[in-house]
Every structure is written in structure tokens, then in C-alpha cells.
N, CA, C and O atoms as CSV, one atom per row, in Angstrom:
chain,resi,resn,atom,element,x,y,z
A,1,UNK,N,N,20.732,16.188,-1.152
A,1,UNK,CA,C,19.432,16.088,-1.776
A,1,UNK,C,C,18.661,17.380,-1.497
A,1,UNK,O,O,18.456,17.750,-0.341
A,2,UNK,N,N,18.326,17.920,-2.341
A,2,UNK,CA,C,17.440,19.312,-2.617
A,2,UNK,C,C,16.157,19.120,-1.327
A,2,UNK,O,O,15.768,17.989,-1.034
A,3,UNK,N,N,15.797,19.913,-0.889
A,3,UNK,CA,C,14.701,19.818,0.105
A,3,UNK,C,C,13.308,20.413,-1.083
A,3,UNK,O,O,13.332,21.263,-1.973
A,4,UNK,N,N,12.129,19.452,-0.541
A,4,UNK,CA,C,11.226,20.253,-1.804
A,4,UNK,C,C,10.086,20.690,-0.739
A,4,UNK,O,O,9.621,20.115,0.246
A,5,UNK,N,N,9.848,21.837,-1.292
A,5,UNK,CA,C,9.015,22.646,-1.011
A,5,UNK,C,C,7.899,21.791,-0.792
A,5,UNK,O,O,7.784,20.600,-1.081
A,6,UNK,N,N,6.850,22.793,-0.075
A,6,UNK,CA,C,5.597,22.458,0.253
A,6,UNK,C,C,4.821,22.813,-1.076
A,6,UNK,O,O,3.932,22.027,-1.404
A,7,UNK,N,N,5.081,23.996,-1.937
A,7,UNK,CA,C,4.512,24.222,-2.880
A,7,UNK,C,C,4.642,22.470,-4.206
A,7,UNK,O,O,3.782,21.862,-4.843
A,8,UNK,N,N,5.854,22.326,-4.080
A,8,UNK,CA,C,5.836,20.820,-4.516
A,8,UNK,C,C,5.304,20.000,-4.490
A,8,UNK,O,O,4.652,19.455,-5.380
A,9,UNK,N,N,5.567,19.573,-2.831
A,9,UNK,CA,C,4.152,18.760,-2.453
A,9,UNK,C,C,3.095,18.977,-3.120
A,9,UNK,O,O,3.021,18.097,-3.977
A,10,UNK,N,N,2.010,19.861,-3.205
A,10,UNK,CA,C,0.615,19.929,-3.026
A,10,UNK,C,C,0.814,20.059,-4.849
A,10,UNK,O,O,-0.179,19.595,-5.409
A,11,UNK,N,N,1.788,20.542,-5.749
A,11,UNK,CA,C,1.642,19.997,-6.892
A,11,UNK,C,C,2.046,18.559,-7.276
A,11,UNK,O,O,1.385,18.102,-8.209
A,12,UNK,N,N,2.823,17.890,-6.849
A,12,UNK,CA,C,2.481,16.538,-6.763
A,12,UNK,C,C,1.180,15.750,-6.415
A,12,UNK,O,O,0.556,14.858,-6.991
A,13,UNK,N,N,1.060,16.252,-5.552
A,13,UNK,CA,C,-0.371,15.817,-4.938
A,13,UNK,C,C,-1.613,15.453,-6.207
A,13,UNK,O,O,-2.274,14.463,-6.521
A,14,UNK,N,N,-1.484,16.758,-6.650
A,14,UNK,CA,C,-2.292,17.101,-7.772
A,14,UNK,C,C,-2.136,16.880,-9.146
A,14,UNK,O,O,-3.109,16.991,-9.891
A,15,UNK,N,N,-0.978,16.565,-9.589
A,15,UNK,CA,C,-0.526,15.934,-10.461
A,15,UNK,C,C,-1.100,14.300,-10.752
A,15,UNK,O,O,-1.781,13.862,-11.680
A,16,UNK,N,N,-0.336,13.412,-9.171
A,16,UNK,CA,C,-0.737,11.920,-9.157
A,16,UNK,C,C,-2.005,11.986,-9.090
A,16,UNK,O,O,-2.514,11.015,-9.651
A,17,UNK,N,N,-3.137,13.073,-8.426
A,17,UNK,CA,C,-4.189,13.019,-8.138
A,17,UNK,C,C,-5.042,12.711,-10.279
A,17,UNK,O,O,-5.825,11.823,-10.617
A,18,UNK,N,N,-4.583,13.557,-10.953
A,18,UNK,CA,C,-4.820,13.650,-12.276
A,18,UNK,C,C,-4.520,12.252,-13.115
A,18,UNK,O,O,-5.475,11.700,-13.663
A,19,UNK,N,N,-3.197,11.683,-13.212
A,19,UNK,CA,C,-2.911,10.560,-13.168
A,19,UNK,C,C,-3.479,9.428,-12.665
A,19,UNK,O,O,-3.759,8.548,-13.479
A,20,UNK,N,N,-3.735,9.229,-11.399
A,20,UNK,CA,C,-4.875,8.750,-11.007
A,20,UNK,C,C,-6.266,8.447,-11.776
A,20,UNK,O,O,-6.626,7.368,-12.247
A,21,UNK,N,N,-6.952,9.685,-11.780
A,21,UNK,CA,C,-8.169,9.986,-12.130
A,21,UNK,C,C,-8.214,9.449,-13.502
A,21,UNK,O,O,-9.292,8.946,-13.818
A,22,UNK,N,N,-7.013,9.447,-14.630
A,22,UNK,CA,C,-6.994,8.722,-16.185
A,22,UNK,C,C,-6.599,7.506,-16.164
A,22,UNK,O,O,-6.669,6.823,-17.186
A,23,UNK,N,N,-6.091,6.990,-14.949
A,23,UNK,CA,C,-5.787,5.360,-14.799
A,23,UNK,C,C,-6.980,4.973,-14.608
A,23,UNK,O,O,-7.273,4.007,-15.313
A,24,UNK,N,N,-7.880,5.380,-13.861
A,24,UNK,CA,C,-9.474,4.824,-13.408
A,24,UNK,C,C,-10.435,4.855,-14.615
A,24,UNK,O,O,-11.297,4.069,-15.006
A,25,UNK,N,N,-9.961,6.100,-15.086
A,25,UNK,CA,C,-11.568,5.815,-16.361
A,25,UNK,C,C,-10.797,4.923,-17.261
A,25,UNK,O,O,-11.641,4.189,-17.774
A,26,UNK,N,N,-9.545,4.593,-17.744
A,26,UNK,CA,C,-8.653,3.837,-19.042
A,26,UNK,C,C,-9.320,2.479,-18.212
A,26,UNK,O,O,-10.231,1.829,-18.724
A,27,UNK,N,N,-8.837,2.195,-17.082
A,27,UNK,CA,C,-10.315,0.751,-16.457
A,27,UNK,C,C,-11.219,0.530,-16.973
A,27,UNK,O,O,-11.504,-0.344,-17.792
A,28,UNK,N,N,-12.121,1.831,-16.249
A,28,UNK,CA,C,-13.255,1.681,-16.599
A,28,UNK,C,C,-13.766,1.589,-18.490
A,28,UNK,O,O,-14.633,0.783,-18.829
A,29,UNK,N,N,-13.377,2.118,-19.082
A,29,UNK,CA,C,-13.611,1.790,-20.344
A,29,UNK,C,C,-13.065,0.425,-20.815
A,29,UNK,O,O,-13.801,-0.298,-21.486
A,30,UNK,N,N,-12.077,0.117,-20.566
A,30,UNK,CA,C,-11.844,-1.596,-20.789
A,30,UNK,C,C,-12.575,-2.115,-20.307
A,30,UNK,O,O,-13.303,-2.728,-21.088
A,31,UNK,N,N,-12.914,-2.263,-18.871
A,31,UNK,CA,C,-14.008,-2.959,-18.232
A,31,UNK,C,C,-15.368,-3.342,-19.313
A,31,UNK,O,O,-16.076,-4.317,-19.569
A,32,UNK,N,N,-15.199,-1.721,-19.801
A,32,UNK,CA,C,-16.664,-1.991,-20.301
A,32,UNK,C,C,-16.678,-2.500,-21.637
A,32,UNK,O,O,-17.787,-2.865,-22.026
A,33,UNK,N,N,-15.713,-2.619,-22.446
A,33,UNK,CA,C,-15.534,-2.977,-23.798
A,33,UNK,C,C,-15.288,-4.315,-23.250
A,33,UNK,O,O,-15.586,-5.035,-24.202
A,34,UNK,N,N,-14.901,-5.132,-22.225
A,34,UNK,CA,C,-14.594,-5.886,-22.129
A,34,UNK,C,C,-16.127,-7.114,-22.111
A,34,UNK,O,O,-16.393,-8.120,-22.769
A,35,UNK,N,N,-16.738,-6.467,-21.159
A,35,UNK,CA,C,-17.941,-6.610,-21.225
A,35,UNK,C,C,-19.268,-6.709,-22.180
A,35,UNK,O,O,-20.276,-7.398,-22.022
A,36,UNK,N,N,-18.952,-5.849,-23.156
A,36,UNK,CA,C,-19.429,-5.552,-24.547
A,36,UNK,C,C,-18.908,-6.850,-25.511
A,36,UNK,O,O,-19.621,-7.310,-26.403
A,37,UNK,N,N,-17.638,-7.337,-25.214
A,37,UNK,CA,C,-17.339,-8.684,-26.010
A,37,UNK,C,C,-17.856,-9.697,-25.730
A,37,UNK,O,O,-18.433,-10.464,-26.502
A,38,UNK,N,N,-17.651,-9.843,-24.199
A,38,UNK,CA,C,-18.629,-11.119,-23.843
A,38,UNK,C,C,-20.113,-11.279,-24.497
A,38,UNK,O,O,-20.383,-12.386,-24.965
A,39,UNK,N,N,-21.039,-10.303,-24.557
A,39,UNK,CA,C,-22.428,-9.596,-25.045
A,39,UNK,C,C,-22.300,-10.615,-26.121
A,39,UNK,O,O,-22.895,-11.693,-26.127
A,40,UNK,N,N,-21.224,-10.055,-27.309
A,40,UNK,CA,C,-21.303,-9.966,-28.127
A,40,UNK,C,C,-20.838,-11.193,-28.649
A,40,UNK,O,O,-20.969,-11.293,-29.869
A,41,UNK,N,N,-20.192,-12.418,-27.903
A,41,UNK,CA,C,-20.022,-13.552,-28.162
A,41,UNK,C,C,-21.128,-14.829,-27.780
A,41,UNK,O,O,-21.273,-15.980,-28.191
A,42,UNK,N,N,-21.873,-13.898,-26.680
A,42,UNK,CA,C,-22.733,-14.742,-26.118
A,42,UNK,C,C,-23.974,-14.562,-26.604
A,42,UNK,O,O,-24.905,-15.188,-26.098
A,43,UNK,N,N,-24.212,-13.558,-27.808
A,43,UNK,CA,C,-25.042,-13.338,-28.487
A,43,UNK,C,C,-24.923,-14.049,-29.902
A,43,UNK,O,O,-26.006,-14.166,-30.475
A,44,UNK,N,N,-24.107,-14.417,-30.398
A,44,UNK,CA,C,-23.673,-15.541,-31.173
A,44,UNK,C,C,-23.352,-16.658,-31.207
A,44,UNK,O,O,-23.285,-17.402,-32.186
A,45,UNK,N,N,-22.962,-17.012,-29.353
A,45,UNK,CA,C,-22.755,-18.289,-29.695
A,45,UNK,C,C,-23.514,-19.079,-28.754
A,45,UNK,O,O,-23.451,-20.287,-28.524
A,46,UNK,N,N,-24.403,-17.982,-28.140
A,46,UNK,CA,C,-25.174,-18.596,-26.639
A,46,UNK,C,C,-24.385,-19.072,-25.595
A,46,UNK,O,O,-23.373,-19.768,-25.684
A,47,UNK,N,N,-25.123,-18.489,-24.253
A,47,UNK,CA,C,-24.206,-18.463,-23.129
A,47,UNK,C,C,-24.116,-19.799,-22.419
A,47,UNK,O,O,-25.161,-20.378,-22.125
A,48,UNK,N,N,-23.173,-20.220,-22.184
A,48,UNK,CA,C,-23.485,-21.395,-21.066
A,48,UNK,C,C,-24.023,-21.379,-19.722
A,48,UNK,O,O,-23.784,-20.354,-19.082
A,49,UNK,N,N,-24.754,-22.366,-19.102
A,49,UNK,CA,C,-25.472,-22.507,-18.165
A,49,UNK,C,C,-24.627,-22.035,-16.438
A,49,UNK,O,O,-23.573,-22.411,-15.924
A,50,UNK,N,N,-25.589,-21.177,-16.032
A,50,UNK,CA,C,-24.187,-20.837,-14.661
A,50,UNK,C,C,-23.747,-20.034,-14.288
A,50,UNK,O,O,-24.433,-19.018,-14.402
A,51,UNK,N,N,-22.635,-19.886,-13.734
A,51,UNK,CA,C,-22.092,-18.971,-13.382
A,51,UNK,C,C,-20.921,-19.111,-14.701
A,51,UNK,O,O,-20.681,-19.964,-15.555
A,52,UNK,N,N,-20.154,-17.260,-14.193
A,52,UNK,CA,C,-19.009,-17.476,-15.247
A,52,UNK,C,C,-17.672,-17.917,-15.013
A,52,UNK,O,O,-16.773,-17.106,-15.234
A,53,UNK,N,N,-17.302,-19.386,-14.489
A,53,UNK,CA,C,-16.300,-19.492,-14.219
A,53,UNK,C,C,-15.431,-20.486,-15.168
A,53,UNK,O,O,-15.760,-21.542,-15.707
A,54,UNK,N,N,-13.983,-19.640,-15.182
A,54,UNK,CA,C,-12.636,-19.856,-15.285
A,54,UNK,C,C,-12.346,-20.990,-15.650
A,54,UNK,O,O,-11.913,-21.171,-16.788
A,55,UNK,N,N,-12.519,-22.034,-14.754
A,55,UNK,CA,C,-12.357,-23.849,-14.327
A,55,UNK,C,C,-13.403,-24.606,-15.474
A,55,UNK,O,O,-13.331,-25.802,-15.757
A,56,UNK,N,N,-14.233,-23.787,-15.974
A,56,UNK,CA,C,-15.224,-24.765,-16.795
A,56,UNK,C,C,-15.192,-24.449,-18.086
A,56,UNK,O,O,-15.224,-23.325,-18.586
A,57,UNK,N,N,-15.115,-25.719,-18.721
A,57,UNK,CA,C,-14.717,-26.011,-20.129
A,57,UNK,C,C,-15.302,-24.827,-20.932
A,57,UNK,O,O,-14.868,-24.149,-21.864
A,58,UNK,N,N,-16.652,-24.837,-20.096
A,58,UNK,CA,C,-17.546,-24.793,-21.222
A,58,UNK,C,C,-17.522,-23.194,-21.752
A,58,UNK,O,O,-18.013,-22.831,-22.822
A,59,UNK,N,N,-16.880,-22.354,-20.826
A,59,UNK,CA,C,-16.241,-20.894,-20.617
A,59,UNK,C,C,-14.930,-20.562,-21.676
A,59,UNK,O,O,-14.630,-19.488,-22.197
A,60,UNK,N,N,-14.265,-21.905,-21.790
A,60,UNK,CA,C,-13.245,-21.375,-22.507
A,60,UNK,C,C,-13.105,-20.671,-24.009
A,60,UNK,O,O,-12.278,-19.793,-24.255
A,61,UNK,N,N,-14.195,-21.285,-25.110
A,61,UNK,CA,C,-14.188,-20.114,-26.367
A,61,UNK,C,C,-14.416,-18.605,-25.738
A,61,UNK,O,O,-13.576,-17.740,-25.988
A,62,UNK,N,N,-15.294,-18.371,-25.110
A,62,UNK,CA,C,-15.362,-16.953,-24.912
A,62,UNK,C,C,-14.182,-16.169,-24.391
A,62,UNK,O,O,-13.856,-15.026,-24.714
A,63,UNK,N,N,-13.521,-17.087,-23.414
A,63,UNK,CA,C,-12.222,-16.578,-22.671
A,63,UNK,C,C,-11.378,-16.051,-23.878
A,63,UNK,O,O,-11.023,-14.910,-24.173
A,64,UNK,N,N,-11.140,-17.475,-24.582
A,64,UNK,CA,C,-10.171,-17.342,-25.918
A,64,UNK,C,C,-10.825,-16.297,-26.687
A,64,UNK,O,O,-10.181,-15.600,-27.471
A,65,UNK,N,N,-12.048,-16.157,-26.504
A,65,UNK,CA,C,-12.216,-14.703,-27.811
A,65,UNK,C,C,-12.209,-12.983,-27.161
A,65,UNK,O,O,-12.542,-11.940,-27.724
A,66,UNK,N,N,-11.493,-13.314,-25.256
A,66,UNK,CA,C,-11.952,-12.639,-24.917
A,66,UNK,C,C,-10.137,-12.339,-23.987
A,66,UNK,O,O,-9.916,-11.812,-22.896
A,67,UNK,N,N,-9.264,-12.878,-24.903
A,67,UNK,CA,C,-8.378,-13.167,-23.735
A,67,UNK,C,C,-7.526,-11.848,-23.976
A,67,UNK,O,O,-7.022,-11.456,-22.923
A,68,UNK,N,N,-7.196,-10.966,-25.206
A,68,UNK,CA,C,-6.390,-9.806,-25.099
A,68,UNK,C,C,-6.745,-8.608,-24.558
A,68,UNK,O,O,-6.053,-7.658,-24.193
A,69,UNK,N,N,-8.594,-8.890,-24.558
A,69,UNK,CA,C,-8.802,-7.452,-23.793
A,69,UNK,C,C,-9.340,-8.141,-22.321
A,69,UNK,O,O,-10.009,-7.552,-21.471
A,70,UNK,N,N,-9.089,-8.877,-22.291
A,70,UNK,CA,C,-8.766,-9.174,-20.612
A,70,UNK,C,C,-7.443,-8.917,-19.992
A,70,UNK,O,O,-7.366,-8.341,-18.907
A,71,UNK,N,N,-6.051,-9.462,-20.859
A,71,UNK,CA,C,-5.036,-8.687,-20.470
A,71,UNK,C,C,-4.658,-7.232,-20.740
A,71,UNK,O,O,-3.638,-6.735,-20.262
A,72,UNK,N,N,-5.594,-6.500,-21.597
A,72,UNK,CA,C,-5.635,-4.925,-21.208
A,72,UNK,C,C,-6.073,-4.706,-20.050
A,72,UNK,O,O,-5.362,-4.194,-19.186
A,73,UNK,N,N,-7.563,-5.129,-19.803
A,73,UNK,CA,C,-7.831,-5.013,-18.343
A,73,UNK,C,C,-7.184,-4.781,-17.532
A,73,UNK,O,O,-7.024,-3.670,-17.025
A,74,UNK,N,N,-6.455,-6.220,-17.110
A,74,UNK,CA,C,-5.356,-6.734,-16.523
A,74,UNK,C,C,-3.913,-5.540,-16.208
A,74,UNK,O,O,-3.314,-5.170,-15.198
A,75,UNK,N,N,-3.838,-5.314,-17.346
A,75,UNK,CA,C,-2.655,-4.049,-17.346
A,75,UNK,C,C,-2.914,-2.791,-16.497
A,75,UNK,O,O,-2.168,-2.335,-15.630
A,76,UNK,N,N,-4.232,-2.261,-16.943
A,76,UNK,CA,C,-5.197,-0.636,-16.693
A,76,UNK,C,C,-5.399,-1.066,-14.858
A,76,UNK,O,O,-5.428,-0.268,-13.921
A,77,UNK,N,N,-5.519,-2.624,-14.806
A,77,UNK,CA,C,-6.009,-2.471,-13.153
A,77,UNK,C,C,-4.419,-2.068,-12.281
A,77,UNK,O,O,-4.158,-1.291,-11.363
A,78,UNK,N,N,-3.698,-2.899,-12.992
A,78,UNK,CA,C,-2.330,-2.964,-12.400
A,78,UNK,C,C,-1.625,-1.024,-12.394
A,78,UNK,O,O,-0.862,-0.449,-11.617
A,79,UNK,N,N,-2.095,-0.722,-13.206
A,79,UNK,CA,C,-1.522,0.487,-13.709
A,79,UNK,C,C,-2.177,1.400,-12.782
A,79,UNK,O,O,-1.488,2.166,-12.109
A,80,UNK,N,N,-3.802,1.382,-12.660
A,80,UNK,CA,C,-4.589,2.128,-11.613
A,80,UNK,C,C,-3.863,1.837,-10.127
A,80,UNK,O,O,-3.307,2.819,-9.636
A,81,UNK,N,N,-3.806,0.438,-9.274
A,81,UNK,CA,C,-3.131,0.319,-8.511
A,81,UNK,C,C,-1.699,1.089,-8.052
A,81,UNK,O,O,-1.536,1.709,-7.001
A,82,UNK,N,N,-0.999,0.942,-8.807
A,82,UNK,CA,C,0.052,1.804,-9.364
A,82,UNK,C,C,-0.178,3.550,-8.851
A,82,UNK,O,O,0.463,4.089,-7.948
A,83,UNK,N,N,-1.039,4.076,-9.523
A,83,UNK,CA,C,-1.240,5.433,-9.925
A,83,UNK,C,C,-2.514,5.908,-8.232
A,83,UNK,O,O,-2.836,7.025,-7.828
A,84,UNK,N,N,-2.761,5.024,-7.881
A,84,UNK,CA,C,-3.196,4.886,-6.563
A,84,UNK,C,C,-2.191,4.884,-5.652
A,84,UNK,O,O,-2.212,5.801,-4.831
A,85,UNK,N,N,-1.609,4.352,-5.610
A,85,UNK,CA,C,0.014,3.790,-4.615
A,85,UNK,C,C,0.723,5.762,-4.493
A,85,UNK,O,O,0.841,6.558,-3.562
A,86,UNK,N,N,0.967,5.800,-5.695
A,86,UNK,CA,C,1.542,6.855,-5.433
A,86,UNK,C,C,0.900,8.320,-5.190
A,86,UNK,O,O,1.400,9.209,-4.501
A,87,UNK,N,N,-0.039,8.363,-5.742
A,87,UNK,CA,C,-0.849,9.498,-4.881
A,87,UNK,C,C,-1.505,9.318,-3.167
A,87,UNK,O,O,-1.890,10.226,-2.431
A,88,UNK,N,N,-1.460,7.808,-2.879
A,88,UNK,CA,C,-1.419,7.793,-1.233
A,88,UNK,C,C,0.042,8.424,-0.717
A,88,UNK,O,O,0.295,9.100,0.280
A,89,UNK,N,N,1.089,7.827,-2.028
A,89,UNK,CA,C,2.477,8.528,-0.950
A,89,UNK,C,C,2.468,9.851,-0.973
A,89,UNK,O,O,2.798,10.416,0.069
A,90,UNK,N,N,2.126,10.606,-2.054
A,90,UNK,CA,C,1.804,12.424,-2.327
A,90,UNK,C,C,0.906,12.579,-1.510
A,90,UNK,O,O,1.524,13.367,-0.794
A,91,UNK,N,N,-0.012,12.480,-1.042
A,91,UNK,CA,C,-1.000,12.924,-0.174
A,91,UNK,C,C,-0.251,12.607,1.203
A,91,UNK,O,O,0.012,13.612,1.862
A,92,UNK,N,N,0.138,11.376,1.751
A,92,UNK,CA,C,0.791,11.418,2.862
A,92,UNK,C,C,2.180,12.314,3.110
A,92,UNK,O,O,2.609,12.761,4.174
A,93,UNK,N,N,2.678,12.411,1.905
A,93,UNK,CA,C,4.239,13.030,2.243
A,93,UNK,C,C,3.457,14.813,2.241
A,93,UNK,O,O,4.065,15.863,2.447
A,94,UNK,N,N,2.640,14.718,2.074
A,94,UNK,CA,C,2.048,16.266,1.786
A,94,UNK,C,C,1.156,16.045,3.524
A,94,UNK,O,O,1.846,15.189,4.078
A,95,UNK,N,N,0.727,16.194,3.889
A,95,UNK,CA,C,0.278,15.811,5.292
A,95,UNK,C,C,1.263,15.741,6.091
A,95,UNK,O,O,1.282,16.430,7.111
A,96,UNK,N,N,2.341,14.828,5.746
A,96,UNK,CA,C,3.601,14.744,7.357
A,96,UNK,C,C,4.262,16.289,7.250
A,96,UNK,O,O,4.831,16.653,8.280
A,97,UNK,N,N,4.254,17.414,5.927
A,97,UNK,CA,C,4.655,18.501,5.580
A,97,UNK,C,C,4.065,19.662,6.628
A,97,UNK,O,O,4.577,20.710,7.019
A,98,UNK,N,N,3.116,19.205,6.843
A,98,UNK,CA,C,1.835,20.331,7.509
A,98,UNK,C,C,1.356,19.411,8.767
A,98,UNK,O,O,0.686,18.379,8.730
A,99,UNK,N,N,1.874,20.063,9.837
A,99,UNK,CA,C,1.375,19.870,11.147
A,99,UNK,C,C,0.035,20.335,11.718
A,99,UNK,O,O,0.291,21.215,12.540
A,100,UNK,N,N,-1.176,20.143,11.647
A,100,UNK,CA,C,-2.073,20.303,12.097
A,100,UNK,C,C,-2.251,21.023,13.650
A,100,UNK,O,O,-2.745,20.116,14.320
A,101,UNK,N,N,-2.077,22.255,14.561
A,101,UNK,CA,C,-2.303,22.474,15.878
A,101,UNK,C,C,-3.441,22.168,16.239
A,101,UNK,O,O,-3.637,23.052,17.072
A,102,UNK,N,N,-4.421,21.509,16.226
A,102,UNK,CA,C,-5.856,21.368,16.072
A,102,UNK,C,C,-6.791,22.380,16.375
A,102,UNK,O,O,-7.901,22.350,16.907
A,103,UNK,N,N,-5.965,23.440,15.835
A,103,UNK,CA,C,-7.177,24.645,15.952
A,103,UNK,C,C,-7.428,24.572,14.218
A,103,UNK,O,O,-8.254,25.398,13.830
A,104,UNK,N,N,-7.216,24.264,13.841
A,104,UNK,CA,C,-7.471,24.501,12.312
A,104,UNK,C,C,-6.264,25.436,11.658
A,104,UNK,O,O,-6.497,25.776,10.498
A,105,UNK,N,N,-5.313,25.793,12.083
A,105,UNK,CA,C,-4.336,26.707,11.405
A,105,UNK,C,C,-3.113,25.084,11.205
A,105,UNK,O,O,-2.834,24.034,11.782
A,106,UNK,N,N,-2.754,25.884,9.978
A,106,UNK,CA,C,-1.722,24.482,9.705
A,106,UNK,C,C,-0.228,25.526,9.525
A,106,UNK,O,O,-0.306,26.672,9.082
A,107,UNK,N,N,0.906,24.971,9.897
A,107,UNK,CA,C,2.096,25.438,9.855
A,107,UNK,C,C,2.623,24.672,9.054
A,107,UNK,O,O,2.017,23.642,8.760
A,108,UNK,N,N,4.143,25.004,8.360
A,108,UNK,CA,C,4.621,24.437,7.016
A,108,UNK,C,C,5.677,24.003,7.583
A,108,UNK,O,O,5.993,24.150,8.763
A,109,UNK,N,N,6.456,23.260,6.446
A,109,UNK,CA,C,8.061,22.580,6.957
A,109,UNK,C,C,8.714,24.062,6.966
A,109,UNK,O,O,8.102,25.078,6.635
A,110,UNK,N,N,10.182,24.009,7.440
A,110,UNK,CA,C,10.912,25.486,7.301
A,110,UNK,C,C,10.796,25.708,6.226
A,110,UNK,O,O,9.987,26.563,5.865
A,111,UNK,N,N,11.477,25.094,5.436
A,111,UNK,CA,C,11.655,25.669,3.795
A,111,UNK,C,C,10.429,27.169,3.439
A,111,UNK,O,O,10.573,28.314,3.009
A,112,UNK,N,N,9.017,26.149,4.010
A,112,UNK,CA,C,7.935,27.467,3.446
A,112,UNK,C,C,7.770,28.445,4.478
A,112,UNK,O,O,7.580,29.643,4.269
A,113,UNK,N,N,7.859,27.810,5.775
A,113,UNK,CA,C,8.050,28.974,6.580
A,113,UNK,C,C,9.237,29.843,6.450
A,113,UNK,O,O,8.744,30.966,6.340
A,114,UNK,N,N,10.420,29.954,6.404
A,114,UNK,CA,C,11.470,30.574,5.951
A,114,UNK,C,C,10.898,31.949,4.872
A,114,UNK,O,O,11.103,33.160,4.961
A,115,UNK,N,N,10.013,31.031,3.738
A,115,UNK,CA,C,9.773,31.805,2.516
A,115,UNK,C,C,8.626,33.087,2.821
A,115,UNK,O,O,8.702,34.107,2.136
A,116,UNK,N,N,7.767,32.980,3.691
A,116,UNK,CA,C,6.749,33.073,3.988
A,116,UNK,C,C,7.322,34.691,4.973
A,116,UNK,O,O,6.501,35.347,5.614
């Protein structure tokens, strides 16, 4: 197995970091369209009394008018999670790369020291 550079690392890093960053707003914009439907059902059909829960009847047309862009949601959160997961492993595998002396100077795996 190829040894990868430190220069790798820190473009990975930055890569998942990017990836990341378009999994969160693709959320956040469902979130909010998602939100915008409810508005927009409960502005037509009047809201029921309460809280908004799941278990009560009286919730279910809106659910049903509300149920495919809830499983987009659903997808974009799973997908953010996802795109989170792996930029913790790029950021950590980029960190165990670089030993800290705690003076503030950081040293590299051989590979970059070698290059260097």
C-alpha cells in the first residue's frame, strides 16, 4: 500500500472539509423549504392545536403533504453526518501525521521529512 503524503493529508482534509460545508447548506435549504410547506399547508388548512407531534391524528394531512421533503431532509441529514464522519477521520489522520513538540514547531511523517 502506497504511503500518502502529508501533502495528501491536508488536501483531503480540505477537500472533505468542502464536501462537508455543501452537505450542511443542501440541509439547511431543505430544512427550510421544508418548513415553508408546513407554512404553507397550515395556511390553508389551519394548524392544529399544540404541539407538532407525530402520534396525533390530527398532524397527519400535513405529514402526508409533507412526507417527500421530509425524506429529502432525512437523506441531506444522513448524508451531512456522513460528510462529517469523514472529515473527523481527515482531520484526525492529518494530526496523528504531525507530531506536535509543544513548542509550536510541528515535524512530518518520513515520507515529508525525507522530501523536505
Amino acid at each position: 500500500m502506497p504511503t500518502i503524503t502529508y501533502q495528501q493529508l491536508v488536501e483531503r482534509a480540505a477537500m472533505t472539509a468542502l464536501d462537508l460545508h455543501k452537505a450542511s447548506t443542501a440541509t439547511k435549504a431543505l430544512k427550510a423549504e421544508l418548513r415553508s410547506m408546513y407554512d404553507t399547508y397550515f395556511q390553508a388548512h389551519g394548524r392544529p392545536e399544540g404541539k407538532f407531534d407525530p402520534d396525533n391524528d390530527a398532524f397527519l394531512p400535513v405529514m402526508m403533504f409533507t412526507n417527500s421533503q421530509y425524506e429529502r431532509v432525512q437523506a441531506a441529514k444522513k448524508a451531512e453526518y456522513n460528510a462529517r464522519r469523514r472529515h473527523e477521520r481527515a482531520v484526525a489522520s492529518l494530526a496523528a501525521a504531525c507530531e506536535c513538540a509543544g513548542d509550536g514547531l510541528h515535524t512530518h511523517d518520513k515520507a515529508v521529512r525525507g522530501a523536505a
